[in-house]
N, C-alpha and C positions, 0 to 999 in steps of 0.2 A: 845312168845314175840320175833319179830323179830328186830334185830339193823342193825339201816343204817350203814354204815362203813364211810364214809366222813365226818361225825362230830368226830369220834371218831378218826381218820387219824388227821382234822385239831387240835384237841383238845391235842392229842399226840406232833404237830408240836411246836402248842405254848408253853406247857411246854418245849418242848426240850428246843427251843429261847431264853426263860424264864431263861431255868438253864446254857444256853451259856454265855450270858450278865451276871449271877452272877459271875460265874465260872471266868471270864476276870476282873470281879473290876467294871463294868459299874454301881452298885447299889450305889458308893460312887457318883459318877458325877451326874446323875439322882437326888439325894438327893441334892447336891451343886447346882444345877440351880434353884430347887425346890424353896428354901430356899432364893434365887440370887432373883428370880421373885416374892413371896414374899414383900420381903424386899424394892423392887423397887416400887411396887405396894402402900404398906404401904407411903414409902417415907421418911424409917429410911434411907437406905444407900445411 
């Protein structure tokens, strides 16, 4: 069984990305717009 290495390269990348943006706080703001667009969509806020 042989593995390509570029999927598993970008696959590595993304988790890195992934754990950078948590590591910083970005998963609270991500959730606040989430929630912002939402609500806007609805036409409570």
């Amino acid at each position: 069984m042989t593995l390509r290495k570029a999927p598993l390269f970008f696959l590595a990348a993304a988790a890195a990305m992934i754990g950078a943006g948590i590591w910083q706080g970005e998963m609270a703001t991500v959730l606040n717009k989430g929630v912002n667009l939402c609500l806007e969509c609805v036409g409570i806020g």
